[in-house]
C-alpha atoms as a printed R data frame, in Angstrom:
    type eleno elety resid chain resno       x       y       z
1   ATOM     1    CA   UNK     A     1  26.658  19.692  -0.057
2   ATOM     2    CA   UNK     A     2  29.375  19.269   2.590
3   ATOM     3    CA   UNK     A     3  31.968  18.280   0.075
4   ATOM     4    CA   UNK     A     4  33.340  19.625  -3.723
5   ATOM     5    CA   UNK     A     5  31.270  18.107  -6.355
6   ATOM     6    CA   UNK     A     6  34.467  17.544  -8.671
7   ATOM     7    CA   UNK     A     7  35.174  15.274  -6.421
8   ATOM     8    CA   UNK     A     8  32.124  12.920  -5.847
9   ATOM     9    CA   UNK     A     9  32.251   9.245  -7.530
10  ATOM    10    CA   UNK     A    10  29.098   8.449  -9.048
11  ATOM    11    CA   UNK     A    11  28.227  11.948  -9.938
12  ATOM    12    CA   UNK     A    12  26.699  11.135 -13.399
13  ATOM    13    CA   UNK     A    13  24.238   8.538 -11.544
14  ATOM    14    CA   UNK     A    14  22.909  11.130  -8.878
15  ATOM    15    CA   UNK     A    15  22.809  13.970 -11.821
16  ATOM    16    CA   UNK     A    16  20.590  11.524 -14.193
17  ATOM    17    CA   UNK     A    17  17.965  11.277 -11.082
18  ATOM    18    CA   UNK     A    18  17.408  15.118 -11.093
19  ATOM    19    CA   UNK     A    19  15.030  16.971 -13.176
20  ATOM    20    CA   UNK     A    20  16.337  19.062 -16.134
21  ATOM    21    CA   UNK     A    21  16.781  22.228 -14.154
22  ATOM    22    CA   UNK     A    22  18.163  20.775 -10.663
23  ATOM    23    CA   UNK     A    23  20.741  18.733 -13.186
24  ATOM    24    CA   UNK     A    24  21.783  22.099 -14.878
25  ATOM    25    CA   UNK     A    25  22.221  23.845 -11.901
26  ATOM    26    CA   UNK     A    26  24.472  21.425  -9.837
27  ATOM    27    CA   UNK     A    27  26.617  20.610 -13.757
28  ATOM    28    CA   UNK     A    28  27.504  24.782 -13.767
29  ATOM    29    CA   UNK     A    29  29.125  24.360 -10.191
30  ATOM    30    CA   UNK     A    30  31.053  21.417 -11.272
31  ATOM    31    CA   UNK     A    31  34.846  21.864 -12.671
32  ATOM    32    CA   UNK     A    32  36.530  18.761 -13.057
33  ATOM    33    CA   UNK     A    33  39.658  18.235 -10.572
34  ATOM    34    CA   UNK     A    34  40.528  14.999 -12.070
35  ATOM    35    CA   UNK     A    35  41.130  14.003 -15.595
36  ATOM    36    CA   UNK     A    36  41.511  10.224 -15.421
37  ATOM    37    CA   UNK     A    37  38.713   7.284 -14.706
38  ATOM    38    CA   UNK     A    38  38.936   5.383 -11.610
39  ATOM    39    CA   UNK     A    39  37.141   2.033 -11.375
40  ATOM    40    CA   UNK     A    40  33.517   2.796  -9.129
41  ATOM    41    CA   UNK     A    41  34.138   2.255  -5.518
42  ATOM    42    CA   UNK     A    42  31.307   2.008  -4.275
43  ATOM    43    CA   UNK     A    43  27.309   1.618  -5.108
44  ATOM    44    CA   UNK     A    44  24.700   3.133  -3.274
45  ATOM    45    CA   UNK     A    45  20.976   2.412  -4.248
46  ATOM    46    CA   UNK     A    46  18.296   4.598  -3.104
47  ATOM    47    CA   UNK     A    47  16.053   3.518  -0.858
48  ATOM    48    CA   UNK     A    48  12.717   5.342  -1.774
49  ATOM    49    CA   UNK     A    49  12.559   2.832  -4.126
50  ATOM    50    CA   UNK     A    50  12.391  -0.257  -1.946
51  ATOM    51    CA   UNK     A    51  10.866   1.520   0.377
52  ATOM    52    CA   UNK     A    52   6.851   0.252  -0.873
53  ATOM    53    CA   UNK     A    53   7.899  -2.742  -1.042
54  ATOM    54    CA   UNK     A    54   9.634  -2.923   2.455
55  ATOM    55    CA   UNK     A    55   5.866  -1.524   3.846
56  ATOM    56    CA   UNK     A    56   4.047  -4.362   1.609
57  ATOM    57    CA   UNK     A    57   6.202  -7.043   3.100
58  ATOM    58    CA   UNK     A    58   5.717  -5.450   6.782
59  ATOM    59    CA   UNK     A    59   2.193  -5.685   5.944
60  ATOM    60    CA   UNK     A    60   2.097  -9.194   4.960
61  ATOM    61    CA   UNK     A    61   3.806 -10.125   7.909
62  ATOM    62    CA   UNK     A    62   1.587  -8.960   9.921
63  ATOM    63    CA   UNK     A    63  -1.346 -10.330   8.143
64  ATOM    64    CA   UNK     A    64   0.748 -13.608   9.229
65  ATOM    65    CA   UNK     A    65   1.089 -12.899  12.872
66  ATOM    66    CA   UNK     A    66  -2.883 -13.168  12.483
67  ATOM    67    CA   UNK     A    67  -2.945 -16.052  10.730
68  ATOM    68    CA   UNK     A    68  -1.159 -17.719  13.510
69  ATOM    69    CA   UNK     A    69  -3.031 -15.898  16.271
70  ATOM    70    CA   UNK     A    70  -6.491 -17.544  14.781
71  ATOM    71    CA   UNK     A    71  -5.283 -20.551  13.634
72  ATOM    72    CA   UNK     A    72  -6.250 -19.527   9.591
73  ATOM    73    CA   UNK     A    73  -6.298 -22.192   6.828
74  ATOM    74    CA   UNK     A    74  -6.040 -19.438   3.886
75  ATOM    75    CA   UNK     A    75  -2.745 -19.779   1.972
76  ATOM    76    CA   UNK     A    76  -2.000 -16.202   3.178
77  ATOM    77    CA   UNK     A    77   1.088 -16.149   0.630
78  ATOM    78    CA   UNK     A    78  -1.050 -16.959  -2.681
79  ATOM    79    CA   UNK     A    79  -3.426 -14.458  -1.700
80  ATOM    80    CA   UNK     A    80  -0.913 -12.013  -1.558
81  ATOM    81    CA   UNK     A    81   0.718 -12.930  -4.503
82  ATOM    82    CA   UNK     A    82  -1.785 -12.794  -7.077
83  ATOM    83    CA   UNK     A    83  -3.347  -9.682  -5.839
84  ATOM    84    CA   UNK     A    84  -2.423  -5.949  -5.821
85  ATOM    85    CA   UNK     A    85  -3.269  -4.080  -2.982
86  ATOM    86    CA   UNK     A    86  -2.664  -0.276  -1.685
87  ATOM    87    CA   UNK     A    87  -4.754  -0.827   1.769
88  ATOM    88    CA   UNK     A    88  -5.790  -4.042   3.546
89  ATOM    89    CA   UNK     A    89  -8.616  -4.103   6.051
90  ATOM    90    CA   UNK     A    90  -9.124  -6.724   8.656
91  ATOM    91    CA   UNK     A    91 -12.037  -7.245  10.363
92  ATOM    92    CA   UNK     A    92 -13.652  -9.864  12.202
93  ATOM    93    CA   UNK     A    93 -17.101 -12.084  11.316
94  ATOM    94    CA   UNK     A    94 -18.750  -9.091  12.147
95  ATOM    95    CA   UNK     A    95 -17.272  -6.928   9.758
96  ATOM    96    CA   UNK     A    96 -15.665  -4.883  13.083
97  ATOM    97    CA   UNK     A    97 -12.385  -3.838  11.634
98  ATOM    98    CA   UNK     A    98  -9.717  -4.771  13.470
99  ATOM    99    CA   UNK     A    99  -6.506  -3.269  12.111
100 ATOM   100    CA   UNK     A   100  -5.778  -1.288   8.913
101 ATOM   101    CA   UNK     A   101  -2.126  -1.200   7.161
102 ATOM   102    CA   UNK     A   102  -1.349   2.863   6.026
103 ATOM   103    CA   UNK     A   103  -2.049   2.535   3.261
104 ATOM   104    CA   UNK     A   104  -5.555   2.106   4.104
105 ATOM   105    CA   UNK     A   105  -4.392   5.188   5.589
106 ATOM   106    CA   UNK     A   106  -2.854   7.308   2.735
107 ATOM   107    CA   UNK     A   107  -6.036   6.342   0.760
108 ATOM   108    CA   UNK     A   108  -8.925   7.202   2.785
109 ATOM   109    CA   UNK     A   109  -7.124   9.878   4.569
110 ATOM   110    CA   UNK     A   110  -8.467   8.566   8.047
111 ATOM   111    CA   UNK     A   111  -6.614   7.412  10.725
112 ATOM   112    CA   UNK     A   112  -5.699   3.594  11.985
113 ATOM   113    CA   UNK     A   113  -7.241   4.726  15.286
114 ATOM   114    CA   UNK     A   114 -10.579   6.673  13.957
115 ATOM   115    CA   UNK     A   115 -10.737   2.927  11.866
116 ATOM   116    CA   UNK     A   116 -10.984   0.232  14.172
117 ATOM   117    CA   UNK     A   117 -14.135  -1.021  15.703
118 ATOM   118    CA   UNK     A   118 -15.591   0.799  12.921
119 ATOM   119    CA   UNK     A   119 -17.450  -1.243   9.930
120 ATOM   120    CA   UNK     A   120 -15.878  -0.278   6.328
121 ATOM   121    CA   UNK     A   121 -19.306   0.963   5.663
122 ATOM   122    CA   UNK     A   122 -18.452   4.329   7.417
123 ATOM   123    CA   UNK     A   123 -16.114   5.009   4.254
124 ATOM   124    CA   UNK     A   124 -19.972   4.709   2.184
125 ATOM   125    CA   UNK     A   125 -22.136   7.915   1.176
126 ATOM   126    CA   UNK     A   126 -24.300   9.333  -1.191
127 ATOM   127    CA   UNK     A   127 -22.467   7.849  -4.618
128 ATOM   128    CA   UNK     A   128 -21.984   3.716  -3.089
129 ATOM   129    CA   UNK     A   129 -24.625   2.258  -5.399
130 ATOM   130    CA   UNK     A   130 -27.201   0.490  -3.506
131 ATOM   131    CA   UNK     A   131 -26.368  -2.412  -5.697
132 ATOM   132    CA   UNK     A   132 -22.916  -2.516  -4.892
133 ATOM   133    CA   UNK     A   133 -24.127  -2.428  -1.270
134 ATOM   134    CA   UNK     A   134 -26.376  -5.335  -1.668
135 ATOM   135    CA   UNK     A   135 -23.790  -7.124  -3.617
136 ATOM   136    CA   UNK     A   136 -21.322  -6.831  -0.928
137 ATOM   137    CA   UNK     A   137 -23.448  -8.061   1.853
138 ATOM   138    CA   UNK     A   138 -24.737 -10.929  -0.048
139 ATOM   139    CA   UNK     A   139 -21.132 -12.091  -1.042
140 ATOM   140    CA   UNK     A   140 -20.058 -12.128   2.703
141 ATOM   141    CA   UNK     A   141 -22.787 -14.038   3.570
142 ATOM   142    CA   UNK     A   142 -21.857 -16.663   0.922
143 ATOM   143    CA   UNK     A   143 -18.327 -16.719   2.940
144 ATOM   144    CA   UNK     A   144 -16.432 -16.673  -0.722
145 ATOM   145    CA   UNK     A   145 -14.053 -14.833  -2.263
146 ATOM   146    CA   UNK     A   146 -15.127 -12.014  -4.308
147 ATOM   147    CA   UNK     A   147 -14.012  -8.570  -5.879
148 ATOM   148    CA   UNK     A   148 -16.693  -5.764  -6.456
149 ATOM   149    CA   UNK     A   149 -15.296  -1.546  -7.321
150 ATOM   150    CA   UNK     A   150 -17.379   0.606  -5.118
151 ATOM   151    CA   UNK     A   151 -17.519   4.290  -4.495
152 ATOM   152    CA   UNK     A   152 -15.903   5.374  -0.985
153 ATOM   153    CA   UNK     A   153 -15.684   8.363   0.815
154 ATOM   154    CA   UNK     A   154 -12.302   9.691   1.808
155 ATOM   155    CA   UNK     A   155 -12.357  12.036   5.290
156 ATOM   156    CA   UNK     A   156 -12.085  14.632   3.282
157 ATOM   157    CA   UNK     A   157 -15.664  13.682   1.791
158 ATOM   158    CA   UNK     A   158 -13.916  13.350  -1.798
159 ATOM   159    CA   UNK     A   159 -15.913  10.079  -3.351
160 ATOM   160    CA   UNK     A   160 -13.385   7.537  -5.179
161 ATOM   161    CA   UNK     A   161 -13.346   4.466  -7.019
162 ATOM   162    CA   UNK     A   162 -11.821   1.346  -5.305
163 ATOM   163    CA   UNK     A   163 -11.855  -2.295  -6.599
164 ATOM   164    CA   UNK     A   164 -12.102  -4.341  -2.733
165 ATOM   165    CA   UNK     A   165 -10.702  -8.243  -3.168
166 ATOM   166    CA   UNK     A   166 -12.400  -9.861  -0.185
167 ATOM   167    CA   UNK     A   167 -11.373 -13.026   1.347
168 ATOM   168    CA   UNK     A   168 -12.692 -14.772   3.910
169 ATOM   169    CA   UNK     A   169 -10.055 -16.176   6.574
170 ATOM   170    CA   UNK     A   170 -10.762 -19.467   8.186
171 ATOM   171    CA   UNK     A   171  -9.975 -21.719  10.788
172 ATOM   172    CA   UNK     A   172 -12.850 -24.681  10.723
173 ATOM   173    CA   UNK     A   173 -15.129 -21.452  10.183
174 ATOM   174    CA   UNK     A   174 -14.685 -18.143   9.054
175 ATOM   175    CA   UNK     A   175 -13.754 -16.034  11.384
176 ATOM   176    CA   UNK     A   176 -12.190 -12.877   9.552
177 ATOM   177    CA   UNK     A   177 -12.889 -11.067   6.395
178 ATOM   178    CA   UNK     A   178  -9.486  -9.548   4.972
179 ATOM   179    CA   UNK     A   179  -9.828  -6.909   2.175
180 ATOM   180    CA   UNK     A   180  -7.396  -5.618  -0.700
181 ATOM   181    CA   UNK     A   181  -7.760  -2.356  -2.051
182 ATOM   182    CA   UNK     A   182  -6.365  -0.700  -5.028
183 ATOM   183    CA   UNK     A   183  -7.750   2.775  -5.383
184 ATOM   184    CA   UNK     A   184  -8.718   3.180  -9.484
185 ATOM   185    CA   UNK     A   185 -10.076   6.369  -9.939
C-alpha cells in the first residue's frame, strides 16, 4: 500500500473483509498515529458486489433491445422477475441461437461465438435422458412456457445439471424461444 496504514479511515471495515490470516498480517504492521475518533469521511462500497447484478441488468436490457427489434408481446420484466437465471439463450423459431449472455458463457465454458447459429442441443451427450429430450421438443411445439432440469455438456465434456425456464417470445406468433438457466448440480 502506497500510504501508512495508521493512517487510513475505515481501516476496521477493509480489515473485517479479509480472511483470518491476511487480517493478522496487515493488524501487526499497524501502530496507531492517532489517539482520538474522527467522524467517517467518506464511504466506499465495493463493487464486486454489485457487480452480478450490474451484468443481470445489462442482460435484461438487452433482452429488451430484442423485444423492440421483433415487436414481442411477452412482459419481458415479469419474466425476469420471477425467475433466476445464470445464462439466457436466445434463439429464433428454429431453435438457431442467436445470442448468449456470459453467463451462458461461464457455465458451459464455450464461447458466445462457438454458440450462435448453433442449436442448444450441441450442449447434449451421452447422460441428456431421452425423455428429457422428447419432453423438450414436445413443449416447444406446444409454444408454452415450461421448465424441465436436463443434463448438459460443458466444453470441457464435464455433464451437469441445469433447470432451463423456456419462454416463448411473441409478436402475433412466436417467433423466439428465450431460455433461463440456473446450473444445480
Amino acid at each position: 500500500m502506497k500510504q501508512e496504514l495508521s493512517n487510513m479511515m475505515g481501516l476496521d471495515i477493509y480489515l473485517s473483509s479479509l480472511d483470518r490470516k491476511e487480517s493478522d498480517k496487515i493488524r501487526n504492521q499497524i501502530k496507531p498515529s492517532i489517539t482520538e475518533f474522527k467522524p467517517l469521511l467518506g464511504w466506499d462500497v465495493s463493487i464486486i458486489s454489485s457487480f452480478d447484478v450490474t451484468k443481470k441488468e445489462l442482460d435484461i436490457q438487452k433482452i429488451k433491445v430484442f423485444a423492440e427489434k421483433y415487436k414481442w408481446k411477452n412482459d419481458i420484466d415479469a419474466i425476469f422477475l420471477n425467475n433466476h437465471f445464470e445464462a439466457i439463450v436466445l434463439t429464433d423459431s428454429l431453435e438457431k441461437i442467436l445470442w448468449v449472455n456470459e453467463g451462458f458463457t461461464k457455465m458451459t465454458g464455450y464461447s458466445k461465438k462457438f454458440a450462435i447459429n448453433k442449436q442448444p442441443s450441441f450442449l447434449q451427450g451421452e447422460l441428456t435422458s431421452k425423455e428429457s429430450r422428447k419432453e423438450v421438443k414436445m413443449n416447444l411445439q406446444k409454444r408454452k412456457p415450461f421448465k424441465i432440469s436436463v443434463v448438459n455438456y460443458k466444453k470441457d465434456k464435464t455433464p451437469y445439471t441445469c433447470q432451463v425456464q423456456i419462454f416463448p417470445l411473441y409478436s402475433n406468433e412466436v417467433t423466439h424461444f428465450m431460455a433461463l438457466e440456473t446450473q444445480i448440480r
